[in-house]
Rosetta silent file (secondary structure, phi, psi, omega in degrees, C-alpha in Angstrom):
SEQUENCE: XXXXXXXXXXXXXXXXXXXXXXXXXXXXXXXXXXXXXXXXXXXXXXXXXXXXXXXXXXXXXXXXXXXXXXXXXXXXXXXXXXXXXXXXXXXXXXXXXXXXXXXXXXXXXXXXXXXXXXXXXXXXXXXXXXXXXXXXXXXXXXXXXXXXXXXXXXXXXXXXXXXXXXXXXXXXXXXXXXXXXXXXXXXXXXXXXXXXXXXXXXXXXXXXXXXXXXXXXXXXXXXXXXXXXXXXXXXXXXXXXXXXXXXXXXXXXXXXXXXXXXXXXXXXXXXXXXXXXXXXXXXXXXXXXXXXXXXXXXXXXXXXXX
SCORE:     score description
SCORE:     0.000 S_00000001
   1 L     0.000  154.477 -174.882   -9.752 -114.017  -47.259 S_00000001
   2 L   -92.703  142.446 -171.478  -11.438 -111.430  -49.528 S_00000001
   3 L   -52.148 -175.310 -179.750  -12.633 -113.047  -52.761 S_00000001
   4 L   -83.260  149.263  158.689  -10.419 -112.157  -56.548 S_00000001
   5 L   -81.262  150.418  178.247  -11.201 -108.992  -58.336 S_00000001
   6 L   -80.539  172.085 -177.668  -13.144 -109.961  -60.849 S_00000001
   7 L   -82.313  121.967  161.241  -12.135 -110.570  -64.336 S_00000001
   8 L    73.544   38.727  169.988  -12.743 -108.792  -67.779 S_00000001
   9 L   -73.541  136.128  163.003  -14.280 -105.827  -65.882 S_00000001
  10 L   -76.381  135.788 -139.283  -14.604 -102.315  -68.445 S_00000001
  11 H   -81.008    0.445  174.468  -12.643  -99.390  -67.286 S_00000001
  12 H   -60.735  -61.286  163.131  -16.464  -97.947  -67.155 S_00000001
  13 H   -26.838  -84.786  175.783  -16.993 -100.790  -64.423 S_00000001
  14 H   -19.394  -46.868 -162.727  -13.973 -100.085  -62.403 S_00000001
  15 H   -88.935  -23.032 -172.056  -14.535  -96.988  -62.011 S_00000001
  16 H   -77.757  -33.761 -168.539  -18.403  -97.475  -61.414 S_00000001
  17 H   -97.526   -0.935  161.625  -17.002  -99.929  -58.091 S_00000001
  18 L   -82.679   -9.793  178.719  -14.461  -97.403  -57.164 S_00000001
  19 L   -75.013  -36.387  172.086  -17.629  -94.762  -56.965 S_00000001
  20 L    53.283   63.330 -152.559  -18.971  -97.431  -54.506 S_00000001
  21 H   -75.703  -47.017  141.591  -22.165  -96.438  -55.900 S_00000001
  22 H   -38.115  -10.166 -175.446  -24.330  -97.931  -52.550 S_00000001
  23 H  -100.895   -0.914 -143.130  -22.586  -95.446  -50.609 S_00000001
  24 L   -96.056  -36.426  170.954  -24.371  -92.385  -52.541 S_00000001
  25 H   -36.753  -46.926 -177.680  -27.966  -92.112  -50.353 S_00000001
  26 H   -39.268  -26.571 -159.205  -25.598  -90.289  -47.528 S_00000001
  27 H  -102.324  -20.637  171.980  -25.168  -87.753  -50.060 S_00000001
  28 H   -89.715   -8.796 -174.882  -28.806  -87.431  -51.425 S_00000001
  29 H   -94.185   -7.066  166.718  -30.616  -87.601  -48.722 S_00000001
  30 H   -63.899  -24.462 -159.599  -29.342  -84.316  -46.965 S_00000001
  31 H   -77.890  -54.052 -161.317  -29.861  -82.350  -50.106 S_00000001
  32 H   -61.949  -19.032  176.079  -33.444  -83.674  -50.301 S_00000001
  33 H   -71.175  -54.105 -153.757  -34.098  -83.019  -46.530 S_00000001
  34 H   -81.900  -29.946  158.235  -32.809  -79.854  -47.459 S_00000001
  35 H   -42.167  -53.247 -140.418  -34.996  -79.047  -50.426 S_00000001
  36 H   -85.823  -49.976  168.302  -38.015  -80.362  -49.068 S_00000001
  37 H   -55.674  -28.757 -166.847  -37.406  -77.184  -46.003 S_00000001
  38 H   -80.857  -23.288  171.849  -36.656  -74.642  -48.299 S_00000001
  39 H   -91.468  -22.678  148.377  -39.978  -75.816  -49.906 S_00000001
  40 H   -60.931  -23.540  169.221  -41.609  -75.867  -46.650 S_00000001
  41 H   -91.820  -24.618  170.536  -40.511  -72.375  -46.197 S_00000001
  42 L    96.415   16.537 -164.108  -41.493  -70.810  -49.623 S_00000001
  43 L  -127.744   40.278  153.327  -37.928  -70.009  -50.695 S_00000001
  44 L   -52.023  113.690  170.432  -37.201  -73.334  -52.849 S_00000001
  45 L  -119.787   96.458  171.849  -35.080  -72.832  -55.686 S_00000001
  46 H    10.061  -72.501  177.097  -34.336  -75.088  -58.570 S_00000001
  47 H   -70.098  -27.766 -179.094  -31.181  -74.364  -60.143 S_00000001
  48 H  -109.618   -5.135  177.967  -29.216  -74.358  -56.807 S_00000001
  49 H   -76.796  -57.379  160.442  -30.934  -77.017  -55.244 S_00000001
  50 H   -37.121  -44.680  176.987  -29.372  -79.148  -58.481 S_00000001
  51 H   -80.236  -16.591  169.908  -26.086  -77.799  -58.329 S_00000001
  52 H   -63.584  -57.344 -156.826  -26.285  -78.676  -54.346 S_00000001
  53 H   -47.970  -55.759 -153.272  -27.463  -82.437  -55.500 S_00000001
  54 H   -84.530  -21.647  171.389  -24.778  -82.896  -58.313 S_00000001
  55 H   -75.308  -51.305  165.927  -22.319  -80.886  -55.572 S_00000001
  56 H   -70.691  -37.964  177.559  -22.655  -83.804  -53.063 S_00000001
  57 H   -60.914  -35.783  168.711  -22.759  -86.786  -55.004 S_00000001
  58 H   -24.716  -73.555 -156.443  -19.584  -85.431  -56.387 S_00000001
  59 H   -78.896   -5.219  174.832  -17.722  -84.898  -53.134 S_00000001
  60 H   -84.569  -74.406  173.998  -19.397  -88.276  -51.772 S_00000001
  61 H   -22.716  -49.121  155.370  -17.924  -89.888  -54.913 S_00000001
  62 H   -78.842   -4.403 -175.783  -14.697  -88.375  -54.073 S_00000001
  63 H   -91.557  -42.098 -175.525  -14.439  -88.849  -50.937 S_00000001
  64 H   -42.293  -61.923 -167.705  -14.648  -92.819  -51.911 S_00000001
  65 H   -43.878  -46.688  158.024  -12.300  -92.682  -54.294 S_00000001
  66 H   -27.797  -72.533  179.058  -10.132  -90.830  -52.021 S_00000001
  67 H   -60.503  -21.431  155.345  -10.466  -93.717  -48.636 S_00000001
  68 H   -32.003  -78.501 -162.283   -9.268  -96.127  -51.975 S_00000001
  69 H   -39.244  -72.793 -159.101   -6.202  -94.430  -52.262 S_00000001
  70 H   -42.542  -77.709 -155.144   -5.473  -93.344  -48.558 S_00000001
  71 H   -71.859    9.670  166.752   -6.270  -96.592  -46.874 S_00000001
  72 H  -105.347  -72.937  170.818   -4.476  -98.721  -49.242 S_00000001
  73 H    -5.967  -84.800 -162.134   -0.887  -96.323  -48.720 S_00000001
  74 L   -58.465   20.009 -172.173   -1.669  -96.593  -45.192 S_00000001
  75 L    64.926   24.834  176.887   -2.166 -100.566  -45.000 S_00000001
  76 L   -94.840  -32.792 -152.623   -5.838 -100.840  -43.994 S_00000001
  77 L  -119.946  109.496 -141.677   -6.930 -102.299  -47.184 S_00000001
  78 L  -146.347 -172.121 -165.149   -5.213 -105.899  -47.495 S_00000001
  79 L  -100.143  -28.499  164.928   -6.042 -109.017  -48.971 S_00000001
  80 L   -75.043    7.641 -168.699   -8.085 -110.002  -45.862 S_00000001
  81 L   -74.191  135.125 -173.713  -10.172 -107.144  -46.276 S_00000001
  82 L   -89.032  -19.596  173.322  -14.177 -108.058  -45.997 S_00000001
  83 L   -76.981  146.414  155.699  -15.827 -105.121  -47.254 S_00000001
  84 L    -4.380  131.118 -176.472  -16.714 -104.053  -51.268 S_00000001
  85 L   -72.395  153.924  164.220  -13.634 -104.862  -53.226 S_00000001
  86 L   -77.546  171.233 -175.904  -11.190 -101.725  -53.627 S_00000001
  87 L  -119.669    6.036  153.592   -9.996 -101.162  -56.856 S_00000001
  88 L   -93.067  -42.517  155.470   -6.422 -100.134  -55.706 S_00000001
  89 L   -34.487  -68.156  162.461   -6.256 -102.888  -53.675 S_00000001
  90 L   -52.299  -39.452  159.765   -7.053 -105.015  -56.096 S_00000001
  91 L   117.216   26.555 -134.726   -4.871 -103.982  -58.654 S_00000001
  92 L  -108.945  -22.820 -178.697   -7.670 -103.154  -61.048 S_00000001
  93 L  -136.060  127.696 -173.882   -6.527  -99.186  -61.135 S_00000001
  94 L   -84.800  152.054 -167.279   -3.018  -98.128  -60.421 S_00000001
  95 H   -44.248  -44.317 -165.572   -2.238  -95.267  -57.150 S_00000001
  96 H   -75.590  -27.517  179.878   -1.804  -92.848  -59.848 S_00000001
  97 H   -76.761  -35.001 -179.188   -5.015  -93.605  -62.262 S_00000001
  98 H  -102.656    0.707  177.444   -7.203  -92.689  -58.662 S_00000001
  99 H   -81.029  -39.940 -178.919   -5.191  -89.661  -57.626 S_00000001
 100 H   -56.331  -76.445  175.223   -5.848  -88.727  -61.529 S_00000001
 101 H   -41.987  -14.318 -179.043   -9.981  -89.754  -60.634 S_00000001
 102 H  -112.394   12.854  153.527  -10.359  -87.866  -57.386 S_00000001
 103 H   -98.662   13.379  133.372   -8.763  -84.370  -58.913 S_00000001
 104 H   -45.287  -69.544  172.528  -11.253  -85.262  -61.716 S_00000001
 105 H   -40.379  -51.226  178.478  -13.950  -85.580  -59.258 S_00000001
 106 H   -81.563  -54.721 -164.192  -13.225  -82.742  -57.119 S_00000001
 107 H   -44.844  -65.770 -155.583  -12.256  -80.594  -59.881 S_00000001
 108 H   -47.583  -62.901 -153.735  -15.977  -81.133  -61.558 S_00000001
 109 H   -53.357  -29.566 -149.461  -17.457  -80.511  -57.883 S_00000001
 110 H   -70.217  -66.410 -159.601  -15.223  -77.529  -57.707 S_00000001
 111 H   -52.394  -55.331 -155.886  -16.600  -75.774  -61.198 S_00000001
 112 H   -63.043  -60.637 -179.180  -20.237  -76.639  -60.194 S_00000001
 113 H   -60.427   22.018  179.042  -19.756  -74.641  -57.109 S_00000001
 114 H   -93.960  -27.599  178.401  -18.540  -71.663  -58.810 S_00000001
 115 H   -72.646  -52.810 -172.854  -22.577  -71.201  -59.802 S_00000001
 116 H   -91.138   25.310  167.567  -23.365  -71.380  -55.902 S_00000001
 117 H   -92.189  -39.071 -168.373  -20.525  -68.960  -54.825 S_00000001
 118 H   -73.611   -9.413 -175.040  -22.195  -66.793  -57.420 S_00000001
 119 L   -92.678  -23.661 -167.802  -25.600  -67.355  -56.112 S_00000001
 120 L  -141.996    8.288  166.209  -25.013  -67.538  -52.334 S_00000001
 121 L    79.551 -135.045 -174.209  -21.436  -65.687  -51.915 S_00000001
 122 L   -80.498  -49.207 -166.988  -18.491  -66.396  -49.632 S_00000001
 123 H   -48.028  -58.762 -169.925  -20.254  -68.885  -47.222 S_00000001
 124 H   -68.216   -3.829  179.764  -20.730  -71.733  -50.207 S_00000001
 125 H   -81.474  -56.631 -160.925  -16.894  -70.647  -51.407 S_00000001
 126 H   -67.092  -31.478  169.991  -15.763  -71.181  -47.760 S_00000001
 127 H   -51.376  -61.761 -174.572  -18.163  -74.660  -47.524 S_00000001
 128 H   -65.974  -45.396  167.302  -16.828  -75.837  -50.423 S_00000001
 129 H   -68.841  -46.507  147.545  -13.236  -75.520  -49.757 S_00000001
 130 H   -51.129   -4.334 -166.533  -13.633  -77.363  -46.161 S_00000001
 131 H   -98.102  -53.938 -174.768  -15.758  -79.768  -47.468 S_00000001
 132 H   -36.428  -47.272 -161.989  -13.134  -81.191  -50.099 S_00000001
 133 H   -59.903  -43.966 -163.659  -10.095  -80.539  -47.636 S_00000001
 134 H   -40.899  -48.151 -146.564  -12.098  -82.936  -45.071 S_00000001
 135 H   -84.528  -10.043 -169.081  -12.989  -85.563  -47.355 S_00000001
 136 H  -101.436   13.073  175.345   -9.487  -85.990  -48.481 S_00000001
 137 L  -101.589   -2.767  168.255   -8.002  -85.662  -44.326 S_00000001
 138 L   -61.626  -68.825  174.976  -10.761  -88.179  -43.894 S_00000001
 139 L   -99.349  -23.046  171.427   -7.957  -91.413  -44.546 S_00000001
 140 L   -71.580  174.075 -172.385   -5.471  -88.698  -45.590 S_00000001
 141 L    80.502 -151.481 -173.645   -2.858  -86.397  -44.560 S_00000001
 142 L  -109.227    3.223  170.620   -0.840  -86.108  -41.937 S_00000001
 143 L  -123.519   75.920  154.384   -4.052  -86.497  -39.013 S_00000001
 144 L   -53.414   97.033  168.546   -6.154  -88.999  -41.211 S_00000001
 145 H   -31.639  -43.810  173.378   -9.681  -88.430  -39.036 S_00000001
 146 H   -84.794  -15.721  174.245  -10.771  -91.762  -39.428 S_00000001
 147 H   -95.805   19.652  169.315   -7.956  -93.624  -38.238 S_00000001
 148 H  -109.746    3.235  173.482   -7.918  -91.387  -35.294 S_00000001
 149 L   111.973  -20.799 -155.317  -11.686  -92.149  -34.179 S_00000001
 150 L  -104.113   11.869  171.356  -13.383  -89.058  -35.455 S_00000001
 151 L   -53.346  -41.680  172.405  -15.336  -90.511  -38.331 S_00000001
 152 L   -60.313  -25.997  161.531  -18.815  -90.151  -36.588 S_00000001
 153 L   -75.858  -38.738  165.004  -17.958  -86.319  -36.422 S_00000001
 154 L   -93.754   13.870  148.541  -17.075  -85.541  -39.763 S_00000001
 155 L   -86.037  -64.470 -173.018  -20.040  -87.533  -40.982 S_00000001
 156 L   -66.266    4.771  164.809  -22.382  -85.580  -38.714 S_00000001
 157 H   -97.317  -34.243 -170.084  -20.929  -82.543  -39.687 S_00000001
 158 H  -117.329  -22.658  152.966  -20.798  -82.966  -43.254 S_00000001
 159 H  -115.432   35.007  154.442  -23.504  -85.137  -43.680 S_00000001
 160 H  -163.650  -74.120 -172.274  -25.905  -83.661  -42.361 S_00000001
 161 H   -44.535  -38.041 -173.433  -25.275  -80.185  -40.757 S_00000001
 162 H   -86.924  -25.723  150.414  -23.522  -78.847  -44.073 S_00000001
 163 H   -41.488  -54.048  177.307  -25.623  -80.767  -46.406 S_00000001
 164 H   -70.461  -59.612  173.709  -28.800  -79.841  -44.943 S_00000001
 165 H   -35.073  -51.680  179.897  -27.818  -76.623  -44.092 S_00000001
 166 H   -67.045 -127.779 -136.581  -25.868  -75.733  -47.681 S_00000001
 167 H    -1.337  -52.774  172.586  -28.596  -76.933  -49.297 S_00000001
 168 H   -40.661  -82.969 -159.777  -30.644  -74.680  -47.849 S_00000001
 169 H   -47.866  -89.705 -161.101  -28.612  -71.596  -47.626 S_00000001
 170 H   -28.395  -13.757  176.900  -27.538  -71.476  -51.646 S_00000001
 171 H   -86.951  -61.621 -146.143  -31.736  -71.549  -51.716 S_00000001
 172 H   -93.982  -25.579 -145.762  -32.784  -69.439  -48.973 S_00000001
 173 L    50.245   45.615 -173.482  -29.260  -67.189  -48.161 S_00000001
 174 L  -170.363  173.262  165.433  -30.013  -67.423  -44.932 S_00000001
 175 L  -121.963  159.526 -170.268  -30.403  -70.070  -42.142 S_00000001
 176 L  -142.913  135.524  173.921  -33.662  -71.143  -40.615 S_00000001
 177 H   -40.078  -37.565  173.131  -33.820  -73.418  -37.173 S_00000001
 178 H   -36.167  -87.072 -162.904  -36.192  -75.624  -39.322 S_00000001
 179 H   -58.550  -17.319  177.222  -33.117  -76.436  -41.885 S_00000001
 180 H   -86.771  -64.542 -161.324  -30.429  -76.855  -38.468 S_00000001
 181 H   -53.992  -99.303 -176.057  -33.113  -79.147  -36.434 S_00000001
 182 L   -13.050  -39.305 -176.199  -33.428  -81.427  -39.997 S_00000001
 183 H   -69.275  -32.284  166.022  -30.107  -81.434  -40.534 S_00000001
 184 H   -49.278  -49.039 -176.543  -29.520  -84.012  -37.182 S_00000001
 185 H   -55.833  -43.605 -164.085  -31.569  -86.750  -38.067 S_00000001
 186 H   -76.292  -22.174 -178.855  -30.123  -87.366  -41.382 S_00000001
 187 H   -81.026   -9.013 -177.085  -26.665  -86.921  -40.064 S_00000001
 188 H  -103.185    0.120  163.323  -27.241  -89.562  -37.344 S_00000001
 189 L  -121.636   26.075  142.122  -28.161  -92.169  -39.809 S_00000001
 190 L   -57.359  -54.315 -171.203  -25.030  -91.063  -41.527 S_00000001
 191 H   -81.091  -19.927 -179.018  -23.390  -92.185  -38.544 S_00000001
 192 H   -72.978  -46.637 -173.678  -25.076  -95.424  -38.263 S_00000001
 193 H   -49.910  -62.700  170.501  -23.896  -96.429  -42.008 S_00000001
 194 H   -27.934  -72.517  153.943  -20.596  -95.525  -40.914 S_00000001
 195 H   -23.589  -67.413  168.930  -21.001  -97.762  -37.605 S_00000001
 196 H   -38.302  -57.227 -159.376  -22.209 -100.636  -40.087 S_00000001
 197 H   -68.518  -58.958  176.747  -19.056 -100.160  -42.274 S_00000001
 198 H   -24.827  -70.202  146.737  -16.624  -99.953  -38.885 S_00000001
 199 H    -3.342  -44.454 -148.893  -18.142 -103.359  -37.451 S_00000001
 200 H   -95.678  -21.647 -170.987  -17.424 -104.910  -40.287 S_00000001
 201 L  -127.027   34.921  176.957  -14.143 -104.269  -40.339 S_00000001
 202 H   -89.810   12.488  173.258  -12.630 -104.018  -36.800 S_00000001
 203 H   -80.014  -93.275 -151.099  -10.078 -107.082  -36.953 S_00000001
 204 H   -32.786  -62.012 -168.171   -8.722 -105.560  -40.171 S_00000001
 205 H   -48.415  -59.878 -179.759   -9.001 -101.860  -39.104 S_00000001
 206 H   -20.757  -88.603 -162.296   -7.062 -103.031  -35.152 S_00000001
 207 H   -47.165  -31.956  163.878   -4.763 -104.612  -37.225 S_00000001
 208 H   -83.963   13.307 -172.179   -3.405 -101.782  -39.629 S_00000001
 209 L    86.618   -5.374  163.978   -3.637  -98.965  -36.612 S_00000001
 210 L   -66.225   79.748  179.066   -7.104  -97.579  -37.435 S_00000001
 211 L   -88.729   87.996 -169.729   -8.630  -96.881  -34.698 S_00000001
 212 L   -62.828  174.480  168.673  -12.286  -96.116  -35.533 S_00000001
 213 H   -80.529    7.210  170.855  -14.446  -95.572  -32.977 S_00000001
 214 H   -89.452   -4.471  153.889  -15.492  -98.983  -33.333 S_00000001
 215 H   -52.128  -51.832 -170.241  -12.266 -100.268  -32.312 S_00000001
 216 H   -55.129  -56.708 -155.107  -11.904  -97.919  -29.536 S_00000001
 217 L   -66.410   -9.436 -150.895  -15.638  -99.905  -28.244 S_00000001
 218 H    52.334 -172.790 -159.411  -15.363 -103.354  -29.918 S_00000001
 219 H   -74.057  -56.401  178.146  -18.014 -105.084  -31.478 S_00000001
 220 H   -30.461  -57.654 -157.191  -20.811 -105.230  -28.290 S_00000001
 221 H   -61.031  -23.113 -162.853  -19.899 -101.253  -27.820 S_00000001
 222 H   -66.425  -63.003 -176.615  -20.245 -100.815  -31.970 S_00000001
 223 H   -18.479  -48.123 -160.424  -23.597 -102.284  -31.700 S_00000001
 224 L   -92.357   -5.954  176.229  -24.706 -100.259  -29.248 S_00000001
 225 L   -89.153  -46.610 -164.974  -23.370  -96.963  -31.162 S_00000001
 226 H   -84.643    7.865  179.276  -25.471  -97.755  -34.221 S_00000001
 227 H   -98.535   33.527 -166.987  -28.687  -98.663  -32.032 S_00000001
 228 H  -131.259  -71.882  167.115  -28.061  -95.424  -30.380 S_00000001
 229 H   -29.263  -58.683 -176.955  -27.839  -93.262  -33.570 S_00000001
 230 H   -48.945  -68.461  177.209  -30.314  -94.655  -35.330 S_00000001
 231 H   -36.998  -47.143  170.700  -32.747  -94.459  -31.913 S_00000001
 232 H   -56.757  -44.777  176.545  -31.725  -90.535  -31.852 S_00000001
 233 H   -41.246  -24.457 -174.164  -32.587  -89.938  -35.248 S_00000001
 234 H   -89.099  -48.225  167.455  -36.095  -90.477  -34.478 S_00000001
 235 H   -33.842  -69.166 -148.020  -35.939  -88.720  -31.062 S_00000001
 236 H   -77.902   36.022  171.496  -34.804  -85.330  -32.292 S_00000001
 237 H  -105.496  -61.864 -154.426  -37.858  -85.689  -35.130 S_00000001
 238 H   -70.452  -54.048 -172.938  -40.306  -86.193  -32.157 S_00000001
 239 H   -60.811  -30.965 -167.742  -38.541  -83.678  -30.268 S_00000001
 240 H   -79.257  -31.041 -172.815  -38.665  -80.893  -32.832 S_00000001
 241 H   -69.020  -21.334 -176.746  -42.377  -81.618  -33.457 S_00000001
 242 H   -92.045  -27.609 -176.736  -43.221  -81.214  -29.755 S_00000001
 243 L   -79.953   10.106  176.371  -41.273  -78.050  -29.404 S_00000001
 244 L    75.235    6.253 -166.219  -42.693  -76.478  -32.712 S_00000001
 245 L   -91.901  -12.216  162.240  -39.404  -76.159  -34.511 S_00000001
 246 L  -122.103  174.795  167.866  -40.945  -79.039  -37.379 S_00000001
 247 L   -77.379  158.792  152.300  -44.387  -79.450  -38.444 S_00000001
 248 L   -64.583  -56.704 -177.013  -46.517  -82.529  -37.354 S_00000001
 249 H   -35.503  -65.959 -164.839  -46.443  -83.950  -40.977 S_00000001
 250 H   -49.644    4.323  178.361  -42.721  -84.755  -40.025 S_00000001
 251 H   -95.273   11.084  168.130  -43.660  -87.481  -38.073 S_00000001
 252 L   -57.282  -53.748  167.068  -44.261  -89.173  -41.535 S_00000001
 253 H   -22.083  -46.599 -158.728  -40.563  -90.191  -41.161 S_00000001
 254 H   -74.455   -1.880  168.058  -41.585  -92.772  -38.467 S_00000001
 255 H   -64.482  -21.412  169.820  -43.067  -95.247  -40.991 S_00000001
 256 H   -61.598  -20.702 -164.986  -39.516  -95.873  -41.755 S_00000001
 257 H   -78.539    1.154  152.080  -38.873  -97.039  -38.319 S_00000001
 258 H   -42.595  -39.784 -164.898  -40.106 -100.847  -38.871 S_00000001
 259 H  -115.448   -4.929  154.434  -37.084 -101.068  -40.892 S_00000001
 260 H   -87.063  -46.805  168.418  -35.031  -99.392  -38.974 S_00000001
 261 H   -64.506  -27.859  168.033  -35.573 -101.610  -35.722 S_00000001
 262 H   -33.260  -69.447 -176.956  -35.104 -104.618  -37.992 S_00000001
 263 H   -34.032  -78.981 -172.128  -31.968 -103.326  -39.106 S_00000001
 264 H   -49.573  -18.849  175.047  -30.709 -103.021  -35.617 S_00000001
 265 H   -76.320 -104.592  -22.333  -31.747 -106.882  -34.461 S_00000001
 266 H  -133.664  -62.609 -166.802  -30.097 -107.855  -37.907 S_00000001
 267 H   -57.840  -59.647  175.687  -26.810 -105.729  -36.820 S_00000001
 268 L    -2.413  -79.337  158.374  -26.821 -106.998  -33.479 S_00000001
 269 L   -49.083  -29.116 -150.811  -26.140 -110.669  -34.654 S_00000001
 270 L  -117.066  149.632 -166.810  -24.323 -110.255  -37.988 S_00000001
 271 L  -137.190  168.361  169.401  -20.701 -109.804  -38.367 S_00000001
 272 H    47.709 -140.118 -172.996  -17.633 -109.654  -40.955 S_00000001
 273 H   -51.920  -35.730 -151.644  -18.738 -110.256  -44.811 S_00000001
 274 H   -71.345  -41.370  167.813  -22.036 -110.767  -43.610 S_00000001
 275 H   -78.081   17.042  177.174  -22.774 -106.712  -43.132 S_00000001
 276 H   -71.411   -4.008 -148.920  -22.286 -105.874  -46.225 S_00000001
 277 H   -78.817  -37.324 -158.420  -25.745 -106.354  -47.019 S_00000001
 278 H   -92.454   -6.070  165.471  -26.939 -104.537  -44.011 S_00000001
 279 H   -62.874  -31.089 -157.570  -24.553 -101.207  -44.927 S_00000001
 280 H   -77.923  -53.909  173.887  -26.130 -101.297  -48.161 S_00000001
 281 H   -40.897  -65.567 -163.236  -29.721 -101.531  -45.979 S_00000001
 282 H   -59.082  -45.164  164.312  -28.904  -98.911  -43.830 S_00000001
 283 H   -39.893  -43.049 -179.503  -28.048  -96.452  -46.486 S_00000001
 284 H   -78.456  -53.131  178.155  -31.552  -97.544  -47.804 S_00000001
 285 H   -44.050  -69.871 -132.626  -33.288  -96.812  -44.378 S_00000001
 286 H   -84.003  -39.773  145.545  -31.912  -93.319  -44.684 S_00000001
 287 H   -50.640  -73.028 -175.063  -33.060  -92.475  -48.031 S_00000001
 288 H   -57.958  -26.629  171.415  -36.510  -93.491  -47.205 S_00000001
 289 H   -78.515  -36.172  162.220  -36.584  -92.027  -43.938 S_00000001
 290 H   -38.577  -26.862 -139.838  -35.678  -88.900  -45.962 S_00000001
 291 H  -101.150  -27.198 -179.334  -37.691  -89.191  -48.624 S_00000001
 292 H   -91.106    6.817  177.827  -40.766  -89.717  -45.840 S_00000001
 293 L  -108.122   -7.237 -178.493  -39.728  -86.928  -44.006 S_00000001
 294 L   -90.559  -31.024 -174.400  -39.540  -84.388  -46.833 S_00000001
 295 L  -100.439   13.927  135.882  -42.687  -85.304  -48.055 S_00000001
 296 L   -74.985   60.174 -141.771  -44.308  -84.532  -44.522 S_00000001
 297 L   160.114  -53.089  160.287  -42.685  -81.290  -45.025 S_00000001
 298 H   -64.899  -39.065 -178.923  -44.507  -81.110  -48.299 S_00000001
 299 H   -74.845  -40.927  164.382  -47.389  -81.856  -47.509 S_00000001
 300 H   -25.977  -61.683 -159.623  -47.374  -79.431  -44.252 S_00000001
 301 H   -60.255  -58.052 -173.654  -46.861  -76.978  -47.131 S_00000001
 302 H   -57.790  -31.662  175.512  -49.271  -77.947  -49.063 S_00000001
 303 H   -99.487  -14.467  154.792  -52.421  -77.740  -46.551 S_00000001
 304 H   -64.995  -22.191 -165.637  -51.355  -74.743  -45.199 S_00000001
 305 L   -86.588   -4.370  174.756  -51.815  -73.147  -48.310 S_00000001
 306 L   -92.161    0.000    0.000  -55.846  -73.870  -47.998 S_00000001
């Protein structure tokens, strides 16, 4: 059974565990991978590279708040649930108090990206309006994506090509191969969080009609999805460096990979309540392998200039 909501929580609180605040690296680490090319490239810019940052955490933020709502309507989120408590679920915010928080959310996301329509034109207008529609057909609508299997696609699409990529463009206006190639890795340890979170919850998910793809595979096949993401992510780093589309300084990223095979023995073994720990990890792996792969990107930059 999933533990009590807790008690004497502030409606600051609530709202801070309906943000699911552990969930938020997915959203920073494309923009900084995306940054960190556009700075590799010479066309870094400040002001939109912020309004990208403060534009994803948003729509990450909302997107939680959203799979709140959605998957408690639709029965996924139940008193047996094993995962981070919900806060509809729980009782702690009523369906109408988070439909009020996610057109809060998006609306804020919305206004910031009226500065990068004016800075980068129709593409970030047209970006912006798919990326919201997504996040709320992600447990919503009338084809909710994730209970149809397709979660691993509209994470690698949105959390990484269109992160890295927006990020980029509103910098650069343009696209660069660099800023496409960059955009994989981080979206394939996107999908590996995702994986993590599926795992953890494929009794529950079976049982309400979700069929993630970790459903479709069960738990051996889930396993074998997030050692397979994770394993690419590294590939198509290695790969871009031998085909000349990254610098060698990007192969700074692989000091993260200690803690990425960990992770995967860890997953391997650990089940139910037990991943939350290692969702939380992976989400940390992904930030750091960003954070090392941008600053091989930096650095690239930097000794070229001698």
């Amino acid at each position: 059974m999933n533990t009590a909501a807790p008690t004497k929580l502030s409606l600051w609180q609530v709202w801070l565990l309906a943000a699911r605040p552990r969930t938020l690296p997915a959203a920073a680490a494309p923009v900084l991978v995306g940054c960190a090319v556009a700075a590799y490239e010479g066309v870094f810019r400040p002001l939109p590279a912020l309004a990208a940052f403060l534009v994803g955490l948003l729509l990450q933020i909302g997107a939680n708040i959203s799979n709140d709502y959605f998957d408690f309507k639709k029965g996924a989120d139940t008193s047996e649930r094993v995962g981070p408590l919900r806060v509809t679920q729980a009782g702690l915010l009523t369906p109408r108090q988070v439909i009020g928080g996610m057109v809060v959310v998006f609306g804020a996301a919305a206004l910031i990206g009226i500065y990068l329509i004016w800075v980068a034109g129709l593409p970030a207008l047209v970006l912006g309006v798919v990326a919201i529609l997504s996040a709320l057909a992600y447990t919503g609508g009338p084809y909710p994506l994730a209970y149809h299997g397709w979660g691993e696609v509209f994470v690698l699409l949105f959390f990484g090509l269109a992160a890295v990529c927006g990020t980029y463009y509103v910098q650069a206006g343009m696209l660069s191969m660099a800023a496409v190639w960059s955009s994989l890795p981080v979206g394939l340890l996107a999908m590996a969080i995702l994986t993590v979170n599926n795992l953890r919850d494929i009794a529950t998910d079976r049982a309400s009609g979700k069929h993630t793809l970790a459903v479709r595979l069960g738990e051996r096949g889930a396993v074998l999805e997030y050692g397979v993401w994770v394993g690419l992510a590294y590939g198509v780093v290695l790969t871009g460096v031998i085909l000349g589309v990254l610098p060698l300084a990007a192969l700074l990223s692989l000091l993260s990979l200690p803690l990425a095979v960990r992770l995967m023995k860890q997953v391997a073994r650990t089940r139910g309540r037990a991943l939350n720990p290692l969702l939380a990890k992976t989400g940390q792996l992904e930030l750091l392998f960003a954070t090392l792969y941008a600053a091989g990107l930096l650095f690239s930059r930097w000794w070229s200039g001698f």
